[in-house]
KOLMILUM-182062 format. One record per residue (C-alpha): x, y, z; residue number from 1. Coordinates in Angstrom, 2 decimals, m for minus. Layout:
% KOLMILUM-182062
MIMAR      east     north        up   resi
MIMAR         X         Y         Z    NUM
...
% end
This chain:
% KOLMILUM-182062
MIMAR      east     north        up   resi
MIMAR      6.95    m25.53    m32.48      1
MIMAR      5.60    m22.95    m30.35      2
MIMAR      1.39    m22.73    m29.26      3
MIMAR     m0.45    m19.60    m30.44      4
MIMAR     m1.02    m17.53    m27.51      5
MIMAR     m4.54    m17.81    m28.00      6
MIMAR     m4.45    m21.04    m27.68      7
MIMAR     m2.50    m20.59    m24.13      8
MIMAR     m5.10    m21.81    m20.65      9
MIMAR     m4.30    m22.29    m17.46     10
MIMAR     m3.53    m25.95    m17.50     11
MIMAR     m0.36    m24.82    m18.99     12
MIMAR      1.29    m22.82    m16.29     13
MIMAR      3.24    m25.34    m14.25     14
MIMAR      1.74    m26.68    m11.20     15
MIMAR      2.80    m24.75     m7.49     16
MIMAR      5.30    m25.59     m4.77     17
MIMAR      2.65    m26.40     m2.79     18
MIMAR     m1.44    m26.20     m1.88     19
MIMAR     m2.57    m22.66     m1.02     20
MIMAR     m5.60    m23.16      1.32     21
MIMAR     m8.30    m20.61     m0.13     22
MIMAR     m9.30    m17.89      2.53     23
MIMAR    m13.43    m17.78      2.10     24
MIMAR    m14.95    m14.25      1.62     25
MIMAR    m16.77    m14.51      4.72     26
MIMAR    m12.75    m14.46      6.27     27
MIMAR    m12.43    m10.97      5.89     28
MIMAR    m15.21     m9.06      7.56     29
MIMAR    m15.16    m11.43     10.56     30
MIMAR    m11.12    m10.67     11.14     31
MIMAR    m12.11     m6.63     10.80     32
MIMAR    m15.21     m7.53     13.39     33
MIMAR    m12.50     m9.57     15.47     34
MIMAR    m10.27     m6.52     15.28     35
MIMAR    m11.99     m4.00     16.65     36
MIMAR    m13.33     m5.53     19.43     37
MIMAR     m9.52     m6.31     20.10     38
MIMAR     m9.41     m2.33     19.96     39
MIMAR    m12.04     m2.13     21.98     40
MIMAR    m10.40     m3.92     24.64     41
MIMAR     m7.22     m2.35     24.49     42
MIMAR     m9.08      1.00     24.95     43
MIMAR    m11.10     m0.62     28.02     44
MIMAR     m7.48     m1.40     29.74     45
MIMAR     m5.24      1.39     28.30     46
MIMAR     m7.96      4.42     28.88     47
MIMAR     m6.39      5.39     25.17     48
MIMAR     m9.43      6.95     23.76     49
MIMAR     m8.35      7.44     20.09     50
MIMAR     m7.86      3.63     19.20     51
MIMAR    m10.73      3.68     17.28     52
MIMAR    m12.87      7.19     17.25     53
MIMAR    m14.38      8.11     13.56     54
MIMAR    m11.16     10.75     13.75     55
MIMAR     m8.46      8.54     13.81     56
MIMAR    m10.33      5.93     11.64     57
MIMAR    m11.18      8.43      8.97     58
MIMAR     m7.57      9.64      9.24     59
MIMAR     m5.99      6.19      8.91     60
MIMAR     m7.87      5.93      5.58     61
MIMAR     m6.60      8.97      3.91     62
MIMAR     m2.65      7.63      5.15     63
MIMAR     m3.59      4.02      3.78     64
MIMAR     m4.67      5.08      0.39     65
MIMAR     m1.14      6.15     m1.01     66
MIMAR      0.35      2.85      0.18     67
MIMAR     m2.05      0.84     m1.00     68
MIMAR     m1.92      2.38     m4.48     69
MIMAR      1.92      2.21     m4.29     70
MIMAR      1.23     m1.28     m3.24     71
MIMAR     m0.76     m2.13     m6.09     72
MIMAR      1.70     m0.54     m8.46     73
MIMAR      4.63     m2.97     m7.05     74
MIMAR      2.34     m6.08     m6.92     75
MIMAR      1.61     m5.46    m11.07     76
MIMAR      5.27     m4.76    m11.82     77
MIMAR      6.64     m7.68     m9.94     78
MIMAR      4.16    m10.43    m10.15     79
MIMAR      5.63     m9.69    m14.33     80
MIMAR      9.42     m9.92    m13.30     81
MIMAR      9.93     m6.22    m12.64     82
MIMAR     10.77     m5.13     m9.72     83
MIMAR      9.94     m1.39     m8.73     84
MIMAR     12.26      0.37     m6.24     85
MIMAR     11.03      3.41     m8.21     86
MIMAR      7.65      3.62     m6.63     87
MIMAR      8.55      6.81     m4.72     88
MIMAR      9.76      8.74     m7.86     89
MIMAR      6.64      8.03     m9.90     90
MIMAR      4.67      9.05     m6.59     91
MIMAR      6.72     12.22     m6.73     92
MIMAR      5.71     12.01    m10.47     93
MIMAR      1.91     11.74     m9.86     94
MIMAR      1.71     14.82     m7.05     95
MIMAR      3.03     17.42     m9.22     96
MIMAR      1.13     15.81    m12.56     97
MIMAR     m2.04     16.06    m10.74     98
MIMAR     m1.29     19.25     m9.30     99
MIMAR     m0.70     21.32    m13.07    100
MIMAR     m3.49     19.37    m14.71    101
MIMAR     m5.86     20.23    m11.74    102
MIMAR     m5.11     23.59    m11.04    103
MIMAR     m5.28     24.55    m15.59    104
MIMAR     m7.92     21.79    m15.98    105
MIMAR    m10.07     20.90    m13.31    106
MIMAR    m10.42     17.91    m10.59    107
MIMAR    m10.70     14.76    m12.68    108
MIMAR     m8.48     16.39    m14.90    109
MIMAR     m6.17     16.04    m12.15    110
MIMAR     m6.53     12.53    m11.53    111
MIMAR     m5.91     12.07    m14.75    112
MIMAR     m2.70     13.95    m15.13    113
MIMAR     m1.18     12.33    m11.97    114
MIMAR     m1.98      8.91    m13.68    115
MIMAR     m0.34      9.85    m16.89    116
MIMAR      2.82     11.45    m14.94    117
MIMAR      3.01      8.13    m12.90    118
MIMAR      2.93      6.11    m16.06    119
MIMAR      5.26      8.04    m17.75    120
MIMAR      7.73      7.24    m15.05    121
MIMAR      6.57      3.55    m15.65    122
MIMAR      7.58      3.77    m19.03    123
MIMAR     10.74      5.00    m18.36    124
MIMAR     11.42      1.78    m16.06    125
MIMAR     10.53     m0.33    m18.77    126
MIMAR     12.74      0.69    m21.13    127
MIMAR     15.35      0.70    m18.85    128
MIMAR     14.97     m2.72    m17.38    129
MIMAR     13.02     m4.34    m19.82    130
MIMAR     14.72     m3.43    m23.23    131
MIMAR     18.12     m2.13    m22.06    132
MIMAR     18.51     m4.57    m19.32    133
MIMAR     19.48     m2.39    m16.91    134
MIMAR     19.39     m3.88    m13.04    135
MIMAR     16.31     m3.05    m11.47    136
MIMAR     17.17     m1.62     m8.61    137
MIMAR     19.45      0.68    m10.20    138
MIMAR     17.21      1.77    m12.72    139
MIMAR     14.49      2.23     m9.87    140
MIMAR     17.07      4.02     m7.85    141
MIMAR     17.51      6.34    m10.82    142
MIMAR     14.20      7.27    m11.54    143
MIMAR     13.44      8.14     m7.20    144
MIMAR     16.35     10.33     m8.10    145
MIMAR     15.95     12.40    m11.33    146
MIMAR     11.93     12.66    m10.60    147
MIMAR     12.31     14.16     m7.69    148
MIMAR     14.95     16.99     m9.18    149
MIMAR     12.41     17.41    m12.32    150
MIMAR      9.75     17.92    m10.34    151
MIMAR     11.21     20.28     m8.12    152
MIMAR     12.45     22.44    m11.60    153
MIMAR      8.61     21.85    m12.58    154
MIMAR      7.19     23.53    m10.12    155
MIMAR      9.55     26.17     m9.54    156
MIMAR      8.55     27.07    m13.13    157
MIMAR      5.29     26.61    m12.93    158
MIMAR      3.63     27.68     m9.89    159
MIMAR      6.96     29.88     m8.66    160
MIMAR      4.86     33.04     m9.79    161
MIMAR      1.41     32.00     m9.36    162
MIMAR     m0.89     33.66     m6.56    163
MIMAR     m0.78     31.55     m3.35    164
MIMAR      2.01     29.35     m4.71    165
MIMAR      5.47     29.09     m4.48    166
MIMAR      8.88     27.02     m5.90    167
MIMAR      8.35     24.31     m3.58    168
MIMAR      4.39     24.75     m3.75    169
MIMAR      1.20     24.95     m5.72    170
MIMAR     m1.78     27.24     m5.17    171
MIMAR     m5.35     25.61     m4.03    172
MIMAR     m6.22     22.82     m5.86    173
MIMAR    m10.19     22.14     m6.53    174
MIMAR    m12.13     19.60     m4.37    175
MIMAR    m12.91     16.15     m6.04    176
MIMAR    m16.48     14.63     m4.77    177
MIMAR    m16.62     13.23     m1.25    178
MIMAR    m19.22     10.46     m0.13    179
MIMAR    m21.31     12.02      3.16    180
MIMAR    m24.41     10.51      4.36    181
MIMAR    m25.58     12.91      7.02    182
MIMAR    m28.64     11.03      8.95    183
MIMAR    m26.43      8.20      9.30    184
MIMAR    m23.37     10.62     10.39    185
MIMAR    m25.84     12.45     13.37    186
MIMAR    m26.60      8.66     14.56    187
MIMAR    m24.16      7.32     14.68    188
MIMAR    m21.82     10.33     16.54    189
MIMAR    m24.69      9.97     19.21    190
MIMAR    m24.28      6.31     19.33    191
MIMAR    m20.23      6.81     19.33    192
MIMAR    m20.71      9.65     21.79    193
MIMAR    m22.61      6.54     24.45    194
MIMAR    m19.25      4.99     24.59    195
MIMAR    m20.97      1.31     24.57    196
MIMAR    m18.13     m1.04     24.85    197
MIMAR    m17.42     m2.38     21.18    198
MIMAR    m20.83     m1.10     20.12    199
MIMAR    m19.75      2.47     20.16    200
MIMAR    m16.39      1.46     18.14    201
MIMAR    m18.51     m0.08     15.60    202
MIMAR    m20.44      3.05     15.59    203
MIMAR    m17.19      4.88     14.86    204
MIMAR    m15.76      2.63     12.24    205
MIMAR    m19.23      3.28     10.55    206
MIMAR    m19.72      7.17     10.73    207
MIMAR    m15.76      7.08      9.11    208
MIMAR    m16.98      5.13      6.24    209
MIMAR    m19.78      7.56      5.56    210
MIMAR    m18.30     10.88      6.67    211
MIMAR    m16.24     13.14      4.11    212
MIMAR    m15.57      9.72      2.17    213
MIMAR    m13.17     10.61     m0.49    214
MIMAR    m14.26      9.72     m3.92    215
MIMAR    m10.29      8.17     m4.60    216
MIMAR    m10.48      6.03     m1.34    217
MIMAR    m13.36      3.95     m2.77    218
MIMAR    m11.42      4.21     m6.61    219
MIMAR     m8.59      2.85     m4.06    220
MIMAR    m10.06     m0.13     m2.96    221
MIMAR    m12.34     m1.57     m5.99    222
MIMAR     m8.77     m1.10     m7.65    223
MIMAR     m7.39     m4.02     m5.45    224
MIMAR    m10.70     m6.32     m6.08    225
MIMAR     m9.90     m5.37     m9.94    226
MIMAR     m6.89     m6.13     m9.74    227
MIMAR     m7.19     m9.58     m8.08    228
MIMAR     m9.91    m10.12    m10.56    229
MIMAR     m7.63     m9.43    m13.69    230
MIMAR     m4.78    m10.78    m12.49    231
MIMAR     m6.05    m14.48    m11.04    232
MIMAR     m9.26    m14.63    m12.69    233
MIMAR     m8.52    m14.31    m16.35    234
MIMAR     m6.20    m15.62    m19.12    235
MIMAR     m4.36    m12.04    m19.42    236
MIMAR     m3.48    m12.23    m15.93    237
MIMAR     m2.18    m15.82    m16.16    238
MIMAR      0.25    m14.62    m19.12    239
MIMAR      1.25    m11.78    m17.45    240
MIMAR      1.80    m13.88    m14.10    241
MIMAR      3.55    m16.62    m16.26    242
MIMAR      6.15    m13.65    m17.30    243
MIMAR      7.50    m13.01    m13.50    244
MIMAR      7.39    m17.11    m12.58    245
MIMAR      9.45    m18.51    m16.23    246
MIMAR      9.52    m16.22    m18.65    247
MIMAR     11.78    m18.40    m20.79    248
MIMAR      8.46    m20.83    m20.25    249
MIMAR      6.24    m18.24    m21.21    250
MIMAR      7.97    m17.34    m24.69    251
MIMAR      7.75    m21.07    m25.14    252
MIMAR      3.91    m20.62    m25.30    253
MIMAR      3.67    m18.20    m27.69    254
MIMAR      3.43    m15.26    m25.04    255
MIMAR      4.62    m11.99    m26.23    256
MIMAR      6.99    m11.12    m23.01    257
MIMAR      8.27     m8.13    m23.50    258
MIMAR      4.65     m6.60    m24.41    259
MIMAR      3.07     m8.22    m21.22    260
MIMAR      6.25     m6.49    m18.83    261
MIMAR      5.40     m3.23    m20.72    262
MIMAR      2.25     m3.51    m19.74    263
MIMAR      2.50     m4.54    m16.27    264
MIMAR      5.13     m1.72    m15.70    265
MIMAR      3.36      1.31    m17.12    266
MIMAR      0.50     m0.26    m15.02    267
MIMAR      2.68     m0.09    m12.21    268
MIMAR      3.67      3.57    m12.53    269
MIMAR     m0.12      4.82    m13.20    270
MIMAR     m1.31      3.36     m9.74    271
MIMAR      1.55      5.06     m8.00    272
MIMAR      1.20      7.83    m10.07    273
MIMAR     m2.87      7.97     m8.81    274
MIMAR     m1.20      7.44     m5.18    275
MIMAR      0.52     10.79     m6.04    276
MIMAR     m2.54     12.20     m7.09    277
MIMAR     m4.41     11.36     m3.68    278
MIMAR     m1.80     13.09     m1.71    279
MIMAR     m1.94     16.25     m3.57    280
MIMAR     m5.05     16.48     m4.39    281
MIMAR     m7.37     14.97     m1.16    282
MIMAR     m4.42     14.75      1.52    283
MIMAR     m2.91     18.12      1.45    284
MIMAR     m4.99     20.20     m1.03    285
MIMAR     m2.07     21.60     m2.47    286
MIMAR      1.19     19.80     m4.63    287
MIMAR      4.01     20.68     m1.70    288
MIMAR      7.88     19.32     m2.15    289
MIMAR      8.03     16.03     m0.02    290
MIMAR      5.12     15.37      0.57    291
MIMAR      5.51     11.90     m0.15    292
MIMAR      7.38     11.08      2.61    293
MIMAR      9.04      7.70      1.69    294
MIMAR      5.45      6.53      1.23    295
MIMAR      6.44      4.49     m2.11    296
MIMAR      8.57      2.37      0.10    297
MIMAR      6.56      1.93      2.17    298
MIMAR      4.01      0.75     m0.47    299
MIMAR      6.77     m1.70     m1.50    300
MIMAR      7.06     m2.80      1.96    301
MIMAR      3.19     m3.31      2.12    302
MIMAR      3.46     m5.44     m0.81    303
MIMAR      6.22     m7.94      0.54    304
MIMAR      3.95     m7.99      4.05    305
MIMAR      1.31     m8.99      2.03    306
MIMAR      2.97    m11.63     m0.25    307
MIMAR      2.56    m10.13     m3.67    308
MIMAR     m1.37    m10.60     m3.12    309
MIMAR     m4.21     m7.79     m3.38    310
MIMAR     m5.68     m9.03     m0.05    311
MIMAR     m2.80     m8.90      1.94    312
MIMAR     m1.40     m5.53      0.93    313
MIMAR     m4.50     m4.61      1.84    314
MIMAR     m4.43     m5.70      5.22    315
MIMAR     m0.64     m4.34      5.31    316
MIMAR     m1.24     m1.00      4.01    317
MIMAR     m3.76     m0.84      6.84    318
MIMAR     m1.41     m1.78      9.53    319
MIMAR      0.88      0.81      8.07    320
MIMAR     m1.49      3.39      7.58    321
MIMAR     m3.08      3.11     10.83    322
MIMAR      0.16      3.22     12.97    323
MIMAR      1.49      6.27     11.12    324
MIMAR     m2.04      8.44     12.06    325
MIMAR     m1.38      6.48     15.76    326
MIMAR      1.88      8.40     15.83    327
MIMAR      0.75     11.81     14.21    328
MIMAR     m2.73     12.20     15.65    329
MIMAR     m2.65     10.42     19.01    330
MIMAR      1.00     11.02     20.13    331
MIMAR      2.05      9.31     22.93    332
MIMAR     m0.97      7.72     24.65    333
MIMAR     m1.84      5.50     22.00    334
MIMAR      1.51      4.28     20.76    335
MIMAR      1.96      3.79     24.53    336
MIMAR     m1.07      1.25     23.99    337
MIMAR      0.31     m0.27     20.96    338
MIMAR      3.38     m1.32     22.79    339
MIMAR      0.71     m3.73     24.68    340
MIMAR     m0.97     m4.79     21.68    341
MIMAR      2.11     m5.62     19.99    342
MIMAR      2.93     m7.50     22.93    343
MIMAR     m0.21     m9.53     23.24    344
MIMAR      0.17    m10.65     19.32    345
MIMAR      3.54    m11.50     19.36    346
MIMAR      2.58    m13.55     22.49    347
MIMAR     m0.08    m15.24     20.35    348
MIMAR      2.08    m15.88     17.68    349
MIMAR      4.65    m17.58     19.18    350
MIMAR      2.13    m20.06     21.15    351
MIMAR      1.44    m20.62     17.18    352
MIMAR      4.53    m21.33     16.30    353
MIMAR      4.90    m23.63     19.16    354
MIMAR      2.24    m25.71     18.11    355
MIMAR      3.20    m25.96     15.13    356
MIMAR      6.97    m27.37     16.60    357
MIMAR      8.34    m24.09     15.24    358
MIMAR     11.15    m23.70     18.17    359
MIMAR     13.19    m20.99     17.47    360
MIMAR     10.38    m18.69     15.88    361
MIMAR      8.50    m19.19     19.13    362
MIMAR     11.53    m18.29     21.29    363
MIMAR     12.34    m15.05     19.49    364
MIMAR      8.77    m13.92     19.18    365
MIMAR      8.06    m15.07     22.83    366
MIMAR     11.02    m12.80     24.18    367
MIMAR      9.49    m10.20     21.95    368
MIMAR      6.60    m10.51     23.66    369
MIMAR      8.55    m10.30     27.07    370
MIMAR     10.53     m7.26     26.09    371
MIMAR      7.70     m5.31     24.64    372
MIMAR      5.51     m6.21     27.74    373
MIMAR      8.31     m5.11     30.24    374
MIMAR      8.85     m1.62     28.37    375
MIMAR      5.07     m0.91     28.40    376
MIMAR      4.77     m1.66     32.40    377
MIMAR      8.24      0.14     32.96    378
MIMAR      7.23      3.82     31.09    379
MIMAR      3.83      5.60     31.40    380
MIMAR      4.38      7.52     28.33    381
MIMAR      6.71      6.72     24.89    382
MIMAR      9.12      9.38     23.82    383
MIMAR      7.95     11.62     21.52    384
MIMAR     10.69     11.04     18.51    385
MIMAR      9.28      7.38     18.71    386
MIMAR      6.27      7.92     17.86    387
MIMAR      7.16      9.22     14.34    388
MIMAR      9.31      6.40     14.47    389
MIMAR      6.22      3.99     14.88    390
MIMAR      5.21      3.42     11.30    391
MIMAR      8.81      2.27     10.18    392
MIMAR      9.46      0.41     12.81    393
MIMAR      5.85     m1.50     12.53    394
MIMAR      7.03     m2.04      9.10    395
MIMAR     10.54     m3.96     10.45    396
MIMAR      8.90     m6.06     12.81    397
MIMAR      5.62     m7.08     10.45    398
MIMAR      8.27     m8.05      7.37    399
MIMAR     10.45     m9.83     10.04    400
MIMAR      7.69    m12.08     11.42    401
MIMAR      6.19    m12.75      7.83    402
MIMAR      9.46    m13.85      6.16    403
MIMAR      9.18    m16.83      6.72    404
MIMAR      5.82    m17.61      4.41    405
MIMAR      7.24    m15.16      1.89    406
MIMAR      7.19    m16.21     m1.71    407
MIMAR      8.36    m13.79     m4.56    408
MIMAR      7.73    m14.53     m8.22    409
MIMAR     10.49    m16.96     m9.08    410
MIMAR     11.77    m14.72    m12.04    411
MIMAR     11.26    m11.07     m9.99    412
MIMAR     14.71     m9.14    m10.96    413
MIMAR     15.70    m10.91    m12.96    414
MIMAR     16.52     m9.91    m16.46    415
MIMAR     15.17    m11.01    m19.45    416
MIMAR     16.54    m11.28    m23.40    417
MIMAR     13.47    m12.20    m25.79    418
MIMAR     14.48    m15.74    m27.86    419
MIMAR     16.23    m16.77    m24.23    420
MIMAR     13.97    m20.08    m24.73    421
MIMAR     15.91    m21.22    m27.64    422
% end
């Protein structure tokens, strides 16, 4: 006989692998504190100046956003089963969506139509995967495909003959509202300006924060609280968690599986759809054909780094975010300087993994450590094709040195038939 679902609480989900050590909120400010006085450092020995100046911080913001929404979008669709390899199609989706509702409707109209484009693209993987039962990745696959050919036809049509646009892009789009506090900006350039060691980074990380602040950056971020909150801290996300872990298990309960993947997935597409919208809309201005630049799988990647929690892809979207304005903004100096950083880190983690009688991890990340150390002491500069290289291959060595504490929902890809509970 199976339990209503109202009746479902957590007691009934089945117990973890093992005991997850909770990280206390105090954790995160003091690793960001920790962090840039590691910056700071690195600045004091490599002479790179742009490590951490208001510029590049403010920068690596608007290049983290996408991701992180992207992020968000996979972490919703797989933590129900789904996985989302179609992440850069309903970004695609959400730049041109925003774009035509913008430029006929207004700013927030905008943001709403690149959430609704997003989500339609969401929809579209539901039905494949979820009711069809179509593999994921092929379905995912699909939709990267046919959104970005629609959306190219889209625009062609509609801003093709428009004043100031074009078939591949859009005319002006309006502003949306930007958080600037300008005392605070004027003291803390001066203080910035000192070059203090560490005080005058702190300075910098601050006037970013409150300088030209776009309104979707902050949306950005109390998204991933929210979505920690809904997904860990109430009974809906516990059902809709339960659907990627057993959903057999689930259906047992009384949960309605199908609805709960529905959900999650059109969830899914909105965020990346709202990723979409941020890159039209605050990033460029303008809708313009590629302008995602693989930033979906990225996102994806973000997600894995971050083990299918909001608080890591947060951290990894930062990483990512922050190397890829490293490459564009800086050029060669300060991916030079990164080579050193990397070095030191992989150095620490492999005395780490030593202590904890973790051999062969050690080894390899010690000889990382080596070869990465060598290379910065042999060259004075890095070539330039490398350092538009620097975000990808960030991205290789972060989900390389994290496999190892990787856990995916147990059910992720894998496809379901309701009544499979017998």
């Amino acid at each position: 006989m199976s339990v209503p679902e109202t009746q479902l609480v957590p007691t009934t989900v089945a117990p973890a692998t093992g005991r997850r050590r909770r990280v206390p909120l105090w954790a995160a400010p003091v690793v960001f504190v920790v962090l840039i006085f590691f910056l700071s450092v690195l600045e004091l020995v490599t002479d790179a100046n742009d490590l951490t100046s208001s510029g590049a911080i403010k920068a690596s913001l608007a290049a983290t956003t996408p991701i992180l929404l992207a992020g968000l979008g996979g972490l919703w669709s797989e933590r129900a089963g789904v996985v989302n390899i179609g992440l850069e199609g309903m970004l695609i989706l959400g730049t041109f969506g925003a774009a035509y509702f913008a430029f006929y409707y207004g700013a927030w109209a905008g943001v709403l139509g690149g959430i609704l484009f997003g989500a339609i693209g969401g929809l579209v993987h539901a039905i494949a995967t979820v009711t069809f039962g179509v593999d994921h990745i092929v379905s995912g696959v699909a939709i990267n495909i046919i959104a970005l050919g629609a959306v190219q036809y889209l625009a062609a049509v509609t801003f093709g003959e428009r004043e100031g646009g074009s078939a591949t892009q859009s005319p002006g789009l309006p502003d949306l509202p930007s958080l600037t506090i300008d005392p605070l900006v004027e003291s803390l350039g001066k203080v910035e300006k000192d070059d203090i060691f560490f005080v005058s980074e702190l300075a910098a990380v601050a006037r970013a924060l409150c300088n030209g602040l776009s309104v979707l950056v902050v949306i950005a971020v109390l998204l991933c609280v929210l979505t920690w909150f809904v997904l860990w801290k109430t009974s809906f996300g516990l059902r809709l968690r339960s659907c990627g872990e057993s959903p057999a298990a689930a259906e047992s309960l009384g949960i309605n599986v199908i609805k709960y993947k529905f959900i999650a997935v059109i969830v899914s597409g909105g965020l990346a759809g709202l990723g979409g919208c941020f890159l039209s809309m605050v990033a460029s201005s303008s809708y313009r054909d590629g302008q995602t630049g693989g930033r979906g799988y990225i996102g994806l990647a973000a997600m894995i780094f971050g083990n299918w929690r909001p608080g890591g892809l947060l951290a990894g979207s930062g990483l990512f975010g922050y190397t890829e304005t490293l490459g564009l903004r800086s050029g060669q100096d300060s991916v030079h300087a990164l080579l050193l950083a990397i070095a030191v880190l992989a150095a620490g983690a492999a005395l780490f993994q030593l202590y904890r009688r973790n051999v062969r991890t050690a080894a390899v990340m010690a000889l990382v450590a080596f070869g990465l150390g060598a290379l910065y002491f042999a060259i004075d500069e890095v070539p330039g094709d490398f350092t538009r290289m620097t975000p990808y291959v960030i991205t290789l060595l972060v989900l390389a040195f994290a496999a190892q504490r990787l856990r995916m929902p147990a059910a992720d890809g894998q496809v379901y038939r309701k009544g499979s509970a017998g």
